[in-house]
PAKOLSE-383642 format. One record per residue: residue in one letter; z, y negated, x negated of N, C-alpha, C, O in turn. Coordinates in steps of 0.2 Angstrom, whole numbers, plus 5000, padded with zeros to 4 digits. Layout:
N
AZYXZYXZYXZYX ...
***
This chain:
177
X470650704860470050674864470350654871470550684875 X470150574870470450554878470050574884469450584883 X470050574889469550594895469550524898469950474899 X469150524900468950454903468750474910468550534911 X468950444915468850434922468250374924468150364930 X467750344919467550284922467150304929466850354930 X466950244932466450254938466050244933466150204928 X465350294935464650294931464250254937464550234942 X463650254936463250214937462450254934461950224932 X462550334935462150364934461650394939461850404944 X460950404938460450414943460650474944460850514940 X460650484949460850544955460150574956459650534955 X460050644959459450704959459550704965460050744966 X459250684971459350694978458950754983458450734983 X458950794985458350834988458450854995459050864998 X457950844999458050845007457550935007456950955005 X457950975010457351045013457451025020458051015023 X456651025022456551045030455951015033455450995029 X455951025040455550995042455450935041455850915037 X454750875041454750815041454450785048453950785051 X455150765049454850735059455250695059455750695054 X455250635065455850585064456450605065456950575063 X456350655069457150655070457650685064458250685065 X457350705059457550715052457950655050458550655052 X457750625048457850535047457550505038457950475034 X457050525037456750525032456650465034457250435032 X456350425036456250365039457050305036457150265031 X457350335040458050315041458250325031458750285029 X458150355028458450375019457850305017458050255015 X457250315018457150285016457250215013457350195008 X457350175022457750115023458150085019458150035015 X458450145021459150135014459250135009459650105006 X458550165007458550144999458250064995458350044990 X457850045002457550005002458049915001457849864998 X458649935005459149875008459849865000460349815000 X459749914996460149894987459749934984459249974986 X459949924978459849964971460150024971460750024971 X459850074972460250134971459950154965459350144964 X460250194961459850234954460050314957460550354956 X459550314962459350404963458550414962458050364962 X458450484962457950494962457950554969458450584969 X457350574974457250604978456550624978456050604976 X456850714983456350744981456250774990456750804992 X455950764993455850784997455450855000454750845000 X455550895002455250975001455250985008455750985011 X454651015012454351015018453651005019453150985015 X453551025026452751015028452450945027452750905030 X451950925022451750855020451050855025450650815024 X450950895029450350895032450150875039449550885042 X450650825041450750815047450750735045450850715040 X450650685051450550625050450950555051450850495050 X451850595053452350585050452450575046452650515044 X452450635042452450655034452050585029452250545025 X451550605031451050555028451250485030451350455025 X451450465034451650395035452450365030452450315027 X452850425031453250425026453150405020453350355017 X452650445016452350465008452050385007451950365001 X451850345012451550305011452050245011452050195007 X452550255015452850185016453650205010454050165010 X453650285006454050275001453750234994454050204989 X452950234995452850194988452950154988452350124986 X453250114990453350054990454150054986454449994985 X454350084985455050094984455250084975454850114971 X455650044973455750074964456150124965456150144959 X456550164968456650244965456050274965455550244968 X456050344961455450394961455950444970456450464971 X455250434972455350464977454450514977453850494977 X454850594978454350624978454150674986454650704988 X453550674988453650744992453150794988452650774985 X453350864990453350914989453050974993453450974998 X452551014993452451045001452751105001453151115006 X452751154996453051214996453751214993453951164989 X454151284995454651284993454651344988454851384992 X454551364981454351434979455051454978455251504980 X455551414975456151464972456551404974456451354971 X457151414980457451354979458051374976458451334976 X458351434974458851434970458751384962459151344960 X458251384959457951334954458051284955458251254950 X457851254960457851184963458351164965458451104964 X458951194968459451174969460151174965460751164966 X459851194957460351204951459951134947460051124941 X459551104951459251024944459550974950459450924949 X459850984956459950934961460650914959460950954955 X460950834961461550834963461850834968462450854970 X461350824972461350824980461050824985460750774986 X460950884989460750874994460550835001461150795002 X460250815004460550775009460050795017459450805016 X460250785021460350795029460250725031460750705033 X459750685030460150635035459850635042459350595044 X460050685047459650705053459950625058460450595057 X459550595063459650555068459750565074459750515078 X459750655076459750665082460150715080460250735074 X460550765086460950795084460750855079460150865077 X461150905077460950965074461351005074461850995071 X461151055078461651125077462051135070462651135068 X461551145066461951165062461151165055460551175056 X461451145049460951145044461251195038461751205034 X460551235039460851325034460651295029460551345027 X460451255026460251205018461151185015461351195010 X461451145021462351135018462651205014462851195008 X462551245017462851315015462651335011462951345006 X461751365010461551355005461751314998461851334992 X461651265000461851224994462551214990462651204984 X463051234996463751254994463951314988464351314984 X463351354991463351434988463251414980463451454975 X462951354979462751344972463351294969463251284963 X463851254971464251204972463651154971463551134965 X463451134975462851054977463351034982463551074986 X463650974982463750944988463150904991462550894989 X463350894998462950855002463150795004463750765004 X462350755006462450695009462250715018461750745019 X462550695023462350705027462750655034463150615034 X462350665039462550595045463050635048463050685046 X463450625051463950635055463950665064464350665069 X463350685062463150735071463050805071462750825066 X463250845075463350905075463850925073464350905072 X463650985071464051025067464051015059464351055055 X463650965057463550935049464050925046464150945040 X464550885050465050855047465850905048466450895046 X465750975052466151015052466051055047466351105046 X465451045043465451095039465751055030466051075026 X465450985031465450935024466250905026466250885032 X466650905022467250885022467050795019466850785013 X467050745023466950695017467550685013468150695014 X467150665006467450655000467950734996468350744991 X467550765002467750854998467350884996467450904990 X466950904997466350944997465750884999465450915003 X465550834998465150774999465350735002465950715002 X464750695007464850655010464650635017464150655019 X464950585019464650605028464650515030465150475031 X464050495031463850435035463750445041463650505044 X463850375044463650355051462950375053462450365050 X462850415058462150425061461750355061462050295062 X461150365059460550305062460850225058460650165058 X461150255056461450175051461250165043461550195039 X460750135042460450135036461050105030461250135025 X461150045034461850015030462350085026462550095021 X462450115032463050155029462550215026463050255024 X462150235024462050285022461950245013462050265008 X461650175015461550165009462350155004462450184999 X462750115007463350125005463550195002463950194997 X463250255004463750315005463250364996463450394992 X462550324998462250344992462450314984462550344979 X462550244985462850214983463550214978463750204973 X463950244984464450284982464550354977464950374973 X463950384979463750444974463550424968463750464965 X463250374965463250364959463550334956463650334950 X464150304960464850294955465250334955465850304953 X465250384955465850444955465750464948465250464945 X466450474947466550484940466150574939466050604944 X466050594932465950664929466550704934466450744938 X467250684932467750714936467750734942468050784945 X467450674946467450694953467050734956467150774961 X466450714953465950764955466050844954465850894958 X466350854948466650914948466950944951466951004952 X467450904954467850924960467350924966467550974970 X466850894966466450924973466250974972466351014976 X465850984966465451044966465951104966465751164968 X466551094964467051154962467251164970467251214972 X467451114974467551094982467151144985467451194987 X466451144985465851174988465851234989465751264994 X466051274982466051354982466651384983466751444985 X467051344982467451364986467651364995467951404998 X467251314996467351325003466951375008467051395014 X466251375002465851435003466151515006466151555011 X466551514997466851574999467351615005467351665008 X467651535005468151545011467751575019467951615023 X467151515019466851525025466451615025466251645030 X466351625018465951685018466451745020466351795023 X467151735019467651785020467951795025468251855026 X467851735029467951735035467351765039467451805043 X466951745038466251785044466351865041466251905045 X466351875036466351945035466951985037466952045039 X467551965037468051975039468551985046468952035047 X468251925052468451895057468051895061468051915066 X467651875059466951825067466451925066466051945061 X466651945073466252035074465651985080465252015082 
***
């Protein structure tokens, strides 16, 4: 049996956990989805009761992805085993997003912007992928780019993920008192 490498061209399971405020950049994904064709689907999981929120929920229907929100979060080891990806797209800086880690813990790669310590944690093209902060363009590219990665590659991310999980859990447990 030969193995094939092609670029696919398949829909991607996108999922955002957290807050929904601007400085998230729900706003900003949205955009992006807006400016190509991208064949994902998004799930966004967070507070839907705030007027943000709502504004979002209303300016995604407009969109041909299925974009959904979500208010509770009951099991997200569940949810983050139907996901491909993660994503973070924060617009303002962020310490740190325990959603990466989490996600890794599962091999999910992430999508995520390029501020804080997001991008110290997501290796681009190792463990996902890392766009320009507040730049619609390049996130849409970056999304884009995830639906053409081959079966093989993505596997490599996901296998990427836990392992570097590992690493970092062996180290906190080990080294960092």
């Amino acid at each position: 049996i030969k193995k094939s490498n092609k670029k696919f061209n398949n829909k991607i399971k996108i999922g955002y956990f957290g807050k929904i405020e601007k400085r998230k950049g729900i706003e900003l994904l949205i955009n992006s989805l807006e400016q190509k064709k991208i064949n994902c689907e998004v799930i966004i999981y967070g507070n839907i009761d705030n007027v943000y929120a709502k504004k979002m929920i209303q300016k995604s229907k407009g969109l041909s992805n299925k974009f959904e929100f979500k208010k509770t979060i009951t099991n997200i080891d569940k949810i983050l085993k139907k996901i491909d990806f993660v994503i973070l797209p924060s617009i303002n800086f962020e310490s740190f997003g325990m959603i990466l880690i989490e996600a890794m813990s599962f091999g999910v790669p992430s999508i995520c912007s390029n501020l804080g310590s997001m991008k110290e944690v997501i290796i681009n093209n190792c463990n996902g992928l890392v766009f320009e902060a507040n730049n619609s363009r390049d996130l849409s590219k970056t999304l884009l780019k995830a639906t053409k990665l081959s079966e093989n590659e993505r596997k490599k991310f996901r296998k990427n993920c836990f392992n570097i999980f590992v690493l970092l859990t062996i180290i906190n447990n080990n080294f960092i008192k």
